[in-house]
PDB file with SEQRES, HELIX, SHEET and CRYST1 records, atoms N, CA, C and O in Angstrom:
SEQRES   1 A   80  UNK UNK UNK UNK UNK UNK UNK UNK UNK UNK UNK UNK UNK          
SEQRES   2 A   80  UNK UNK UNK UNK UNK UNK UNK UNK UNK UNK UNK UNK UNK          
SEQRES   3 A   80  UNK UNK UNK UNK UNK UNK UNK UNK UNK UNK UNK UNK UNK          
SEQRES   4 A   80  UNK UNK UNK UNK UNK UNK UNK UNK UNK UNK UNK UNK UNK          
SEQRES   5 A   80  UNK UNK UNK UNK UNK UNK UNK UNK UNK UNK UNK UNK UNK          
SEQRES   6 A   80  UNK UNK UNK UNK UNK UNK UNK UNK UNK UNK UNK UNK UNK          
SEQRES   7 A   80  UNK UNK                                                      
HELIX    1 AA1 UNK A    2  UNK A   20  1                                  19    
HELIX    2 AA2 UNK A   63  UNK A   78  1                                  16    
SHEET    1 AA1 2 UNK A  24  UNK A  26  0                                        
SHEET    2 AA1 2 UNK A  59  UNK A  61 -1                                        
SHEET    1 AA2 2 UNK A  35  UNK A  39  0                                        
SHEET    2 AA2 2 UNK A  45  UNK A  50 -1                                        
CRYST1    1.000    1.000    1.000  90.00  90.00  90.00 P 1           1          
ATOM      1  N   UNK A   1      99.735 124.091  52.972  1.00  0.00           N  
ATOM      2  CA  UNK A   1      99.814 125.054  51.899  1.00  0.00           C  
ATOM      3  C   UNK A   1      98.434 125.576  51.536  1.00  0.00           C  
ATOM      4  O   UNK A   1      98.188 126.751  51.264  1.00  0.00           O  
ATOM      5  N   UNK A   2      97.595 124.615  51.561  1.00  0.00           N  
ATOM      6  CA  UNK A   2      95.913 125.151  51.278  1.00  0.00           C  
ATOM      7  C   UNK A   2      95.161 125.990  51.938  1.00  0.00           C  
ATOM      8  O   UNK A   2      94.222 126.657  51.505  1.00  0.00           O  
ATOM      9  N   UNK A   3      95.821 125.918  53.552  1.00  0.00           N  
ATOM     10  CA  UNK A   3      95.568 126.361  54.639  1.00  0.00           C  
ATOM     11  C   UNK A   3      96.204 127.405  54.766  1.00  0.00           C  
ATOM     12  O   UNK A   3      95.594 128.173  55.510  1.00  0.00           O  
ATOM     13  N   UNK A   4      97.133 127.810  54.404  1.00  0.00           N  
ATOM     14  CA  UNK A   4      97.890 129.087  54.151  1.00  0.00           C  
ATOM     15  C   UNK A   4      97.187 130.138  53.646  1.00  0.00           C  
ATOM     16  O   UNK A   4      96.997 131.205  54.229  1.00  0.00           O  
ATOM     17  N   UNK A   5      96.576 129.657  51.925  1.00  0.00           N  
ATOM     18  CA  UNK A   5      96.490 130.207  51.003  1.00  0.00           C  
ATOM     19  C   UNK A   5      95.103 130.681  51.144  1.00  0.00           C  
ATOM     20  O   UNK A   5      94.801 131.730  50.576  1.00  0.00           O  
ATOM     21  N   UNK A   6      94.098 129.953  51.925  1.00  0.00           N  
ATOM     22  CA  UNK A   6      92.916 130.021  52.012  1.00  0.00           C  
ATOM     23  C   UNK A   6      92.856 131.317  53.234  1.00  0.00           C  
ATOM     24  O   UNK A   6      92.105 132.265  53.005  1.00  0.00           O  
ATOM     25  N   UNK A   7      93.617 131.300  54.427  1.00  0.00           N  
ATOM     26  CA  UNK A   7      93.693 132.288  55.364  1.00  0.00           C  
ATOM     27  C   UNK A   7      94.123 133.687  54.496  1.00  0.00           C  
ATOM     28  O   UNK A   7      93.685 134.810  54.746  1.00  0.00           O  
ATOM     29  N   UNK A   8      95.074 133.353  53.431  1.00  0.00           N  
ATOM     30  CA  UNK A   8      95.493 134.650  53.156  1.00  0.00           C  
ATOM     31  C   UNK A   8      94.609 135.705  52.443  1.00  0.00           C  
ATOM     32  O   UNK A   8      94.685 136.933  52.420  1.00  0.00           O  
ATOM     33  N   UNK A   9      93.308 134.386  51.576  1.00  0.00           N  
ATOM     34  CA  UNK A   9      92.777 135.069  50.608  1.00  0.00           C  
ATOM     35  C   UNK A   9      91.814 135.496  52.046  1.00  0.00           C  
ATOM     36  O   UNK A   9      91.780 136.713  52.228  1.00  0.00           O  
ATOM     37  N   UNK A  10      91.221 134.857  52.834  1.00  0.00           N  
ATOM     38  CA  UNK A  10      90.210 135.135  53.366  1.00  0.00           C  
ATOM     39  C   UNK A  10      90.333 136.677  54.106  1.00  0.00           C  
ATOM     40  O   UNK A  10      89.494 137.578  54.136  1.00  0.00           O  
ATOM     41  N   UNK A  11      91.920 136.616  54.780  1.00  0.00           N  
ATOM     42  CA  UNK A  11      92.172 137.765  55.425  1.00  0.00           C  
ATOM     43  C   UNK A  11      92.069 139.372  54.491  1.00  0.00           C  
ATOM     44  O   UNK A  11      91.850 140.473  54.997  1.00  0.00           O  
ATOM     45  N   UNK A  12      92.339 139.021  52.800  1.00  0.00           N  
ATOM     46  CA  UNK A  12      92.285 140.291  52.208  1.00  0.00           C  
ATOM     47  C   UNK A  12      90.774 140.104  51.923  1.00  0.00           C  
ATOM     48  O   UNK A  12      90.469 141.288  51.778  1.00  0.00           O  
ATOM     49  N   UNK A  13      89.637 139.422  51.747  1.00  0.00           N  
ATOM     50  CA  UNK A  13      88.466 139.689  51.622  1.00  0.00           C  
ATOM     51  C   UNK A  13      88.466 140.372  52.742  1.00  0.00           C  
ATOM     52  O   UNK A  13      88.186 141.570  52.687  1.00  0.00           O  
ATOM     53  N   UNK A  14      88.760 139.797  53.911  1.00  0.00           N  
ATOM     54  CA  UNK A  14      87.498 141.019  55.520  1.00  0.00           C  
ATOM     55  C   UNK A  14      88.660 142.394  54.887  1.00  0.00           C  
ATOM     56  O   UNK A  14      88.102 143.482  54.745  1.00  0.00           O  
ATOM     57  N   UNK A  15      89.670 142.354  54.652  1.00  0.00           N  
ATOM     58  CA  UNK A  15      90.218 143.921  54.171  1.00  0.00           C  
ATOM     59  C   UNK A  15      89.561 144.407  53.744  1.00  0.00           C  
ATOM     60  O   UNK A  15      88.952 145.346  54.256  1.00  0.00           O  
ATOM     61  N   UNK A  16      89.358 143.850  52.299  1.00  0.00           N  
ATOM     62  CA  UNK A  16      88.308 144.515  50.842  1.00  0.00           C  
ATOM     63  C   UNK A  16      87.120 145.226  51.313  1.00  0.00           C  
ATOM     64  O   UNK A  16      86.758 146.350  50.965  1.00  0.00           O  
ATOM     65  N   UNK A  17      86.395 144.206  52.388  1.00  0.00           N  
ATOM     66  CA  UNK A  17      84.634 144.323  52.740  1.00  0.00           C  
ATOM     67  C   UNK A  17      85.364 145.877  53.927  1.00  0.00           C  
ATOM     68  O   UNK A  17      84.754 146.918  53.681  1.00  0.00           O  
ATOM     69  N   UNK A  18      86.504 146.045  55.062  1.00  0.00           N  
ATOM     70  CA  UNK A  18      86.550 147.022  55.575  1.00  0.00           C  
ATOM     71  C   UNK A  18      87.461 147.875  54.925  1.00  0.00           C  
ATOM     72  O   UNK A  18      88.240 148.443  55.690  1.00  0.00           O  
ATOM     73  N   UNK A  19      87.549 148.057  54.040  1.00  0.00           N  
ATOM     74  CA  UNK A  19      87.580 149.127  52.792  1.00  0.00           C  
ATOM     75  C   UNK A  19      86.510 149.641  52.624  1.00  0.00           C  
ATOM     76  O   UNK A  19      86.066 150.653  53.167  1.00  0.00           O  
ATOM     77  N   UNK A  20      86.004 148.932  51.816  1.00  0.00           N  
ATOM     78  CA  UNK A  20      84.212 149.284  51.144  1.00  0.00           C  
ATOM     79  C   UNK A  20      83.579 149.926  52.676  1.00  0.00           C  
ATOM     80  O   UNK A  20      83.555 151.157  52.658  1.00  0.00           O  
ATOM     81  N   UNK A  21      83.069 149.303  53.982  1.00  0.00           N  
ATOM     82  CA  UNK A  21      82.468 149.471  54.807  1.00  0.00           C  
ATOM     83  C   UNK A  21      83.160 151.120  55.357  1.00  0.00           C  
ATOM     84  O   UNK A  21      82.367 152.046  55.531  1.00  0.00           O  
ATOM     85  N   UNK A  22      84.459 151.302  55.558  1.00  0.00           N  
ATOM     86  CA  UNK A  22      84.910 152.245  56.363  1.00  0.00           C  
ATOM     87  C   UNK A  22      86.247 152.859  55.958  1.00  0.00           C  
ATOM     88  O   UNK A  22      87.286 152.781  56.613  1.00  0.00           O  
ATOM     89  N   UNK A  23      86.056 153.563  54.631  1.00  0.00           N  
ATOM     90  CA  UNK A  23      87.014 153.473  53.833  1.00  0.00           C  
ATOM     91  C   UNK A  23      88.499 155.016  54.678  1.00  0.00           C  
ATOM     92  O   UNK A  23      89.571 155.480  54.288  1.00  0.00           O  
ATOM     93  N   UNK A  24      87.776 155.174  55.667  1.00  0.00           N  
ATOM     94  CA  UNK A  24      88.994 155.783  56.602  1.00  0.00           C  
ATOM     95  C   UNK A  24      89.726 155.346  57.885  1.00  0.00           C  
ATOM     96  O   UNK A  24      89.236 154.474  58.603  1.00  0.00           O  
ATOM     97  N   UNK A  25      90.588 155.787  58.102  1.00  0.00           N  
ATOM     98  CA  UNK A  25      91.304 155.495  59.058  1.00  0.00           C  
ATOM     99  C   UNK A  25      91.474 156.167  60.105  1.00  0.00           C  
ATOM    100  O   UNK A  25      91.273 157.375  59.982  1.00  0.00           O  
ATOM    101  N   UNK A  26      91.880 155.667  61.435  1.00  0.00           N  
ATOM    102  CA  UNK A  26      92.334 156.768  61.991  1.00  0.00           C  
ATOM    103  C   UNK A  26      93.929 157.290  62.024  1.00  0.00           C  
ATOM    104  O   UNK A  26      94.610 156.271  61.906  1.00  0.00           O  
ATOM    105  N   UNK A  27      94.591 158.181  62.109  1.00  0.00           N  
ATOM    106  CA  UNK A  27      95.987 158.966  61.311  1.00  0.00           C  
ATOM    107  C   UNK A  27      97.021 158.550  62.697  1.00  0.00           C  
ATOM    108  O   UNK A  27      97.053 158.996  63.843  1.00  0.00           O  
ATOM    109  N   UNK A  28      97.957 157.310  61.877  1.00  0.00           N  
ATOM    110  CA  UNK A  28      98.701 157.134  62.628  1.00  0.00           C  
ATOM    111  C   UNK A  28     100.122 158.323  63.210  1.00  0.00           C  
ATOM    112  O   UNK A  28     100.692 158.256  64.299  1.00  0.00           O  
ATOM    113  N   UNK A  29     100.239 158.757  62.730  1.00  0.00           N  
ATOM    114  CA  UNK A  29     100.989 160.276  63.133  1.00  0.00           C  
ATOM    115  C   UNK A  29     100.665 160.880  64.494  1.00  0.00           C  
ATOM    116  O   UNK A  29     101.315 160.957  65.537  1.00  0.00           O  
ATOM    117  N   UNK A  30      99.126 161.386  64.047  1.00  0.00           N  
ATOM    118  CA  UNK A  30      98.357 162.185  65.421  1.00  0.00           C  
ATOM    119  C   UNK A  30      97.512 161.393  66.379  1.00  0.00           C  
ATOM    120  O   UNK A  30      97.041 161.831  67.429  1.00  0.00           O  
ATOM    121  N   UNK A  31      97.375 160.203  65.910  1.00  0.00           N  
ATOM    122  CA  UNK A  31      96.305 159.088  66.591  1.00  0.00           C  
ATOM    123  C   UNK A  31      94.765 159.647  66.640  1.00  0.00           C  
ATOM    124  O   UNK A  31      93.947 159.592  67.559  1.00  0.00           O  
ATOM    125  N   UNK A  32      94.665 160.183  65.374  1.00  0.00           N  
ATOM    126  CA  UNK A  32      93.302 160.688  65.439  1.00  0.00           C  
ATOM    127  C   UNK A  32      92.757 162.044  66.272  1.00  0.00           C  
ATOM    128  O   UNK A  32      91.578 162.179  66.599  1.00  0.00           O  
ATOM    129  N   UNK A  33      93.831 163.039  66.565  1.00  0.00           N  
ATOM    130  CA  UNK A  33      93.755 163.914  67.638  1.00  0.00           C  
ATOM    131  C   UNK A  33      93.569 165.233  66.271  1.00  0.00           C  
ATOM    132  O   UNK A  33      92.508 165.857  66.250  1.00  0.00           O  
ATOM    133  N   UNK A  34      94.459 165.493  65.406  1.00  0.00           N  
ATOM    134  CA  UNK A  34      94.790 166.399  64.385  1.00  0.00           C  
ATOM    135  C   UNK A  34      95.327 166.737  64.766  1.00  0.00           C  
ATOM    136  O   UNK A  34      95.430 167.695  64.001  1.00  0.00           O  
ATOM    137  N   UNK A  35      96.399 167.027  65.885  1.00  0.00           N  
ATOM    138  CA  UNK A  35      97.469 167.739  65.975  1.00  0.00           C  
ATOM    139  C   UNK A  35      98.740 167.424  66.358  1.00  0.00           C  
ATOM    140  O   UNK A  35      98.942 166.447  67.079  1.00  0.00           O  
ATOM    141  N   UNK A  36      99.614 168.117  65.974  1.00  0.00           N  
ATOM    142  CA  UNK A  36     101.201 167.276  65.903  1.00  0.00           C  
ATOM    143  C   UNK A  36     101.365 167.446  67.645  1.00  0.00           C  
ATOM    144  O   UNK A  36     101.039 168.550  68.081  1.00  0.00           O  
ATOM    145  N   UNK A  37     101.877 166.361  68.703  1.00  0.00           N  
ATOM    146  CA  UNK A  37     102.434 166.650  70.336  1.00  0.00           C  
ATOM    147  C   UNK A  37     103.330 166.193  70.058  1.00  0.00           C  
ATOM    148  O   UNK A  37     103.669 165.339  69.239  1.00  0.00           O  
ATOM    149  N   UNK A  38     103.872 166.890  70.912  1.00  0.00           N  
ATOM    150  CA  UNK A  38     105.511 167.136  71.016  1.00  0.00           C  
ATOM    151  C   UNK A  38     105.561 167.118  72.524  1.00  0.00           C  
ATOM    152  O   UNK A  38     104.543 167.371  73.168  1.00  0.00           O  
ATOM    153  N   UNK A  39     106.708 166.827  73.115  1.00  0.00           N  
ATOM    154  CA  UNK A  39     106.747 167.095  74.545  1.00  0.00           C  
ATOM    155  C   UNK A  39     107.992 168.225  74.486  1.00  0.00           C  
ATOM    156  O   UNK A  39     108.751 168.471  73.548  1.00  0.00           O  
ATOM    157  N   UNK A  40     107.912 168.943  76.101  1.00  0.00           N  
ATOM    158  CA  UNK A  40     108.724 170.038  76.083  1.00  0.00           C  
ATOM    159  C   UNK A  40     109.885 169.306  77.158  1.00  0.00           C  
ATOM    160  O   UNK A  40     109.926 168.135  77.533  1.00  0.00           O  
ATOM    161  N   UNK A  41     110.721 170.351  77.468  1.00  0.00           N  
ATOM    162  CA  UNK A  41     111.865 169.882  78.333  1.00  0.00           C  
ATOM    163  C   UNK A  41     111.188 169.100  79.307  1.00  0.00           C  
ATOM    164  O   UNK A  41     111.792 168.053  79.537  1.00  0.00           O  
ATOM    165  N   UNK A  42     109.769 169.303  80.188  1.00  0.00           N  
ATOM    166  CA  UNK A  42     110.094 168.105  81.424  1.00  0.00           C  
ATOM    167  C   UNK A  42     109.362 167.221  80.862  1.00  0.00           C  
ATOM    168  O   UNK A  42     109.011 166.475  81.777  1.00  0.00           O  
ATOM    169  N   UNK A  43     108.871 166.819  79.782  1.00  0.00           N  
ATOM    170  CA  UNK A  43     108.163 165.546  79.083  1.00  0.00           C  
ATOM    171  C   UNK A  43     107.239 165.651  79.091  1.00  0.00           C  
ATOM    172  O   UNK A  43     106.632 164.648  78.714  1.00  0.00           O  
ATOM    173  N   UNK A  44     106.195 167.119  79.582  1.00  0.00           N  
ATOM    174  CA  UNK A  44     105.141 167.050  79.141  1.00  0.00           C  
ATOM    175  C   UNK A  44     104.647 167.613  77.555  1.00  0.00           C  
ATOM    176  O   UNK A  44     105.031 168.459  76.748  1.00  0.00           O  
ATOM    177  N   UNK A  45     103.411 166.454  77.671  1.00  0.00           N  
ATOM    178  CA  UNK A  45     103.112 166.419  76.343  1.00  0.00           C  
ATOM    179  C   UNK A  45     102.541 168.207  75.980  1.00  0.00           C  
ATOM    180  O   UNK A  45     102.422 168.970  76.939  1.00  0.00           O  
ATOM    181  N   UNK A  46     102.228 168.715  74.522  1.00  0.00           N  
ATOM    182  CA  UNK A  46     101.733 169.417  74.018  1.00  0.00           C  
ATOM    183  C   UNK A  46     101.492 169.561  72.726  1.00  0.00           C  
ATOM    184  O   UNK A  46     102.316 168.981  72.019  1.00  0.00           O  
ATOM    185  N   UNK A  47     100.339 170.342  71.956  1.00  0.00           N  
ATOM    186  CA  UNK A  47     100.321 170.492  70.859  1.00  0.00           C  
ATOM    187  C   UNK A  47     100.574 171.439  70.189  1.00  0.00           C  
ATOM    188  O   UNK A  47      99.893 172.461  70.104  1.00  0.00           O  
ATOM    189  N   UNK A  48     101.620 171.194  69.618  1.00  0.00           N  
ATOM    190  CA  UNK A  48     102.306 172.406  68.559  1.00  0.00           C  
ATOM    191  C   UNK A  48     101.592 172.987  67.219  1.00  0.00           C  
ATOM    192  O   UNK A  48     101.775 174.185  67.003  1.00  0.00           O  
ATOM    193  N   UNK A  49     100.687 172.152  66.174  1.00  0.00           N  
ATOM    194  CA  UNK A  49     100.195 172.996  64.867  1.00  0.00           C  
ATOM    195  C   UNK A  49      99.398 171.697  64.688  1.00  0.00           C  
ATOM    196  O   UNK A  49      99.239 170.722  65.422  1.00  0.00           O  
ATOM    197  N   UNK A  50      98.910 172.045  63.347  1.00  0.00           N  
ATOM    198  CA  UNK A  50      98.518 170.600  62.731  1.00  0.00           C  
ATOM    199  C   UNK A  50      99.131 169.337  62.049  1.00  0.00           C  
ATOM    200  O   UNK A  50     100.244 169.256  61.529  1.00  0.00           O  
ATOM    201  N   UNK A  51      98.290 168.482  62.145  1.00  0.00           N  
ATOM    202  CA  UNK A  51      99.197 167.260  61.950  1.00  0.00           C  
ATOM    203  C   UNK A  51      99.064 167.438  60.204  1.00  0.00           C  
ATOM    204  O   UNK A  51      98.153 167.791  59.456  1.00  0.00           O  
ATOM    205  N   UNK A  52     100.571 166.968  59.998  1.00  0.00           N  
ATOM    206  CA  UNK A  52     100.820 167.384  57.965  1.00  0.00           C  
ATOM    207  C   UNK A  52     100.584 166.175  57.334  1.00  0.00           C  
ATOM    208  O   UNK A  52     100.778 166.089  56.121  1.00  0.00           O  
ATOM    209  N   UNK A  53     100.128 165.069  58.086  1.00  0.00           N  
ATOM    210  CA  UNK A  53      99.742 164.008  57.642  1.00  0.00           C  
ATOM    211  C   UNK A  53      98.346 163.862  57.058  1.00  0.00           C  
ATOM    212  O   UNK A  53      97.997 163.416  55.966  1.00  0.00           O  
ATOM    213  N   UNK A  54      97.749 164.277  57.910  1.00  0.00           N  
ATOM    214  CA  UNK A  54      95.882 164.572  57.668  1.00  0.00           C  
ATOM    215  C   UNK A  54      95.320 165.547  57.584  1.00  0.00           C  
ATOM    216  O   UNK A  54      94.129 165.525  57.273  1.00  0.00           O  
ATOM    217  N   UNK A  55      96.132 167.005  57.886  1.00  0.00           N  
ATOM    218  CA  UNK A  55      95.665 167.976  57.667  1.00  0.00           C  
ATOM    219  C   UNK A  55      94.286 168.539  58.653  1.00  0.00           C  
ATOM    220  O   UNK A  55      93.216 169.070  58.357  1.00  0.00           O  
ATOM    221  N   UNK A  56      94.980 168.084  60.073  1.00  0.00           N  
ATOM    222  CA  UNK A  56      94.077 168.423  61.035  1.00  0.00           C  
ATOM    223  C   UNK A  56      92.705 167.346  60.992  1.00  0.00           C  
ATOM    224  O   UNK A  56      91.976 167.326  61.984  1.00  0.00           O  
ATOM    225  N   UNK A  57      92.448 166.625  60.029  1.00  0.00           N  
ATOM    226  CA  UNK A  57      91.271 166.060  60.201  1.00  0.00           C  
ATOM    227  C   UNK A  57      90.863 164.785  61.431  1.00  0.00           C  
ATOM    228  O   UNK A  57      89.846 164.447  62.036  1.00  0.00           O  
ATOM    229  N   UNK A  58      92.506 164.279  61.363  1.00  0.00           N  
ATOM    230  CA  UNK A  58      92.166 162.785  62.317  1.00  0.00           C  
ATOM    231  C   UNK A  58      92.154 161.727  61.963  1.00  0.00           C  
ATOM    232  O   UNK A  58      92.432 160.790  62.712  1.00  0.00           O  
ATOM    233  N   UNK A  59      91.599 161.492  59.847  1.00  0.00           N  
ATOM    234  CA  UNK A  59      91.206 160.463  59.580  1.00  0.00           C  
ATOM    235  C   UNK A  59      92.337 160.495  58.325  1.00  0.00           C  
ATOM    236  O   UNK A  59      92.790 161.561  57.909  1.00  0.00           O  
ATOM    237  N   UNK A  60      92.670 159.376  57.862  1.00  0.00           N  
ATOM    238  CA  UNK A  60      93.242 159.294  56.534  1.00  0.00           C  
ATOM    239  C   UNK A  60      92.805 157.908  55.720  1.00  0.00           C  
ATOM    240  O   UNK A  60      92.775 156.811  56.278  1.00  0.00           O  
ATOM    241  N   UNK A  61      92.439 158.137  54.178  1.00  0.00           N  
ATOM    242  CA  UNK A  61      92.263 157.131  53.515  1.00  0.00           C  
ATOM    243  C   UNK A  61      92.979 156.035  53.528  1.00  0.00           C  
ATOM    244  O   UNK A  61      94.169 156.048  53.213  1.00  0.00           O  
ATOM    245  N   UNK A  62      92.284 154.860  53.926  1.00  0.00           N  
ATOM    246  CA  UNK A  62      93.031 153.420  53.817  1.00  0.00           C  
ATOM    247  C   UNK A  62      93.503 153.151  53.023  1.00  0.00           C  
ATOM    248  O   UNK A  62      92.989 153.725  52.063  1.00  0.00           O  
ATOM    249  N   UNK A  63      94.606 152.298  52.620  1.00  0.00           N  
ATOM    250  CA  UNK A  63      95.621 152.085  51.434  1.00  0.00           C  
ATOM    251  C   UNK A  63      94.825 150.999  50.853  1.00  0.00           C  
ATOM    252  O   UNK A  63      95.000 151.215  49.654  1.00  0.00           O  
ATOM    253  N   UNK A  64      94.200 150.156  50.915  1.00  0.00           N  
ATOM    254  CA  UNK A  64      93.136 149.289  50.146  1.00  0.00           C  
ATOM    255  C   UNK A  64      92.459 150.414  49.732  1.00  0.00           C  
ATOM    256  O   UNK A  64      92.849 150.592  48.578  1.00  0.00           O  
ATOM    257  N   UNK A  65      91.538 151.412  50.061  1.00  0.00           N  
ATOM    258  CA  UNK A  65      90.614 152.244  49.438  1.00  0.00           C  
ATOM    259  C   UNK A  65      91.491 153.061  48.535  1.00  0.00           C  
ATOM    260  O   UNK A  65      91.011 153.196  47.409  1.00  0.00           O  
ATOM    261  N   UNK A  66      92.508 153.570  48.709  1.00  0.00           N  
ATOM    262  CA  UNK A  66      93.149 154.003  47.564  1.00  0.00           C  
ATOM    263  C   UNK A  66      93.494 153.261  46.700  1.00  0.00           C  
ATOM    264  O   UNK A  66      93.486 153.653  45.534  1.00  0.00           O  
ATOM    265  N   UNK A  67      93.865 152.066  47.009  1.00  0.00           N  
ATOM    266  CA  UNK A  67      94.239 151.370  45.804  1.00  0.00           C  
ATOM    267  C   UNK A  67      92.995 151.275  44.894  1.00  0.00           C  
ATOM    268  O   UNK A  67      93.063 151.253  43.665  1.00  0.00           O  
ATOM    269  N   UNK A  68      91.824 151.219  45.627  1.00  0.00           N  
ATOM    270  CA  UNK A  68      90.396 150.660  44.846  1.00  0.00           C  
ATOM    271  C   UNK A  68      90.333 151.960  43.700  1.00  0.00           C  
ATOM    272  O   UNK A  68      90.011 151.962  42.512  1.00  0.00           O  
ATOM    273  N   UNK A  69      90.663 152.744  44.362  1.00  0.00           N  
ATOM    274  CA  UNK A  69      90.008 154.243  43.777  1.00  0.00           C  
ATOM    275  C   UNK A  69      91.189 154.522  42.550  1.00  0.00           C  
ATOM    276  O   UNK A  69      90.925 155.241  41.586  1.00  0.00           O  
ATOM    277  N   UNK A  70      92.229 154.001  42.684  1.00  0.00           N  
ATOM    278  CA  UNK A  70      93.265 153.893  41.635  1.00  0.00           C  
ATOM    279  C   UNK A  70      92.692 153.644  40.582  1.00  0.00           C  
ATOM    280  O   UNK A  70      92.327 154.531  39.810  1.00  0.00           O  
ATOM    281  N   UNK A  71      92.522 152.410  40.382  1.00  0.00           N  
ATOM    282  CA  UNK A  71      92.303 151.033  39.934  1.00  0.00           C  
ATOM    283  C   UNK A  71      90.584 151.879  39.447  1.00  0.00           C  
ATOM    284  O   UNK A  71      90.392 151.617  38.259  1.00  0.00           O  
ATOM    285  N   UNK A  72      89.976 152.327  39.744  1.00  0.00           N  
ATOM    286  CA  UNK A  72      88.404 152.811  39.433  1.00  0.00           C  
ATOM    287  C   UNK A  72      89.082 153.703  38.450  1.00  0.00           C  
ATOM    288  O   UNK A  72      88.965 153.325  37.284  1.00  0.00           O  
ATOM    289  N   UNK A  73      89.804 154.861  38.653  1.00  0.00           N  
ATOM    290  CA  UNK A  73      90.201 155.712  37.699  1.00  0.00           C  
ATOM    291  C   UNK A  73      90.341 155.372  36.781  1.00  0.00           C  
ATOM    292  O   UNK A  73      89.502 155.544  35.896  1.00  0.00           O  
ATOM    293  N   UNK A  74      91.472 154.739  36.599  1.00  0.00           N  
ATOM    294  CA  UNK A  74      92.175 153.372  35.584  1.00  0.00           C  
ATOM    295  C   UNK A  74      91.249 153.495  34.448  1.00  0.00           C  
ATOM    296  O   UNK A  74      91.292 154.152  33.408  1.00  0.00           O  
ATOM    297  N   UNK A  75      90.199 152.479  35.069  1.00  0.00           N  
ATOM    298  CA  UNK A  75      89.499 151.301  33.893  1.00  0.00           C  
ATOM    299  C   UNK A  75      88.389 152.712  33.572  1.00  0.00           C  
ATOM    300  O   UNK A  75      87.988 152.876  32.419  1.00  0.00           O  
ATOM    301  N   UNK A  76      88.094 153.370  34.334  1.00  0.00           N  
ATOM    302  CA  UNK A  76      87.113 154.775  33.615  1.00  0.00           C  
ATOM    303  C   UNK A  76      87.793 155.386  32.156  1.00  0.00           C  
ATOM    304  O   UNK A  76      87.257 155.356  31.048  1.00  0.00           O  
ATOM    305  N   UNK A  77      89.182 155.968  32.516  1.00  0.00           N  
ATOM    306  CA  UNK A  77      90.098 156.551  31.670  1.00  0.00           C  
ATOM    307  C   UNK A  77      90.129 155.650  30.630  1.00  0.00           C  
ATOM    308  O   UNK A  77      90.066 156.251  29.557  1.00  0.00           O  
ATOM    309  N   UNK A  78      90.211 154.270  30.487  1.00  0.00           N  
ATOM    310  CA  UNK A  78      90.441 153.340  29.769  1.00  0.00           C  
ATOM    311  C   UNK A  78      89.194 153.093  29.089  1.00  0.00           C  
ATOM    312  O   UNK A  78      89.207 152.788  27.897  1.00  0.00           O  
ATOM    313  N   UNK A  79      88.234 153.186  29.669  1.00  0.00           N  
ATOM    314  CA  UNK A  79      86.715 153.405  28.745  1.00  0.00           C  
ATOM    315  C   UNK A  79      85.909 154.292  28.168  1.00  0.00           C  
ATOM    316  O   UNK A  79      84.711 154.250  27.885  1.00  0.00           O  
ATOM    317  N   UNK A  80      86.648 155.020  28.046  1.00  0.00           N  
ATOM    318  CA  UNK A  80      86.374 156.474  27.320  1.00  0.00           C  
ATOM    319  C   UNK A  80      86.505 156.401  26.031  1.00  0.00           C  
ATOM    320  O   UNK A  80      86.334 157.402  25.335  1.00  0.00           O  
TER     321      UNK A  80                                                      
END                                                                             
């Protein structure tokens, strides 16, 4: 149980620290390309527009970094 609990915390610290360190991702949708592929009738691949996930960029904010940036808003709004 100690051993559990200790892996679990340890595993969301290296999260936290690659949050802070690299607070993007690459966009599971387009795989980092920006654009939506599609394949046509004989299966080849192509790219149709931009990806509506990232908005052509490639990268999207990590869900730890959003949460951080939540959570920053928060306690700002709250100290006003």
């Amino acid at each position: 149980m100690l051993t559990a609990s200790s892996l679990a915390i340890l595993g969301l610290g290296i999260y936290a620290a690659l949050c802070g360190i690299s607070p993007f991702g690459t966009c599971r949708k387009c795989d980092g390309l920006g654009a939506r592929i599609t394949t046509d009738r004989h299966g080849r691949p192509k790219a149709t527009g931009v990806c509506r996930r990232c908005h052509g960029q490639g990268k999207r904010l990590r869900l730890g970094r959003r949460l951080l940036n939540h959570s920053r808003d928060i306690h700002r709004a709250g100290a006003r």
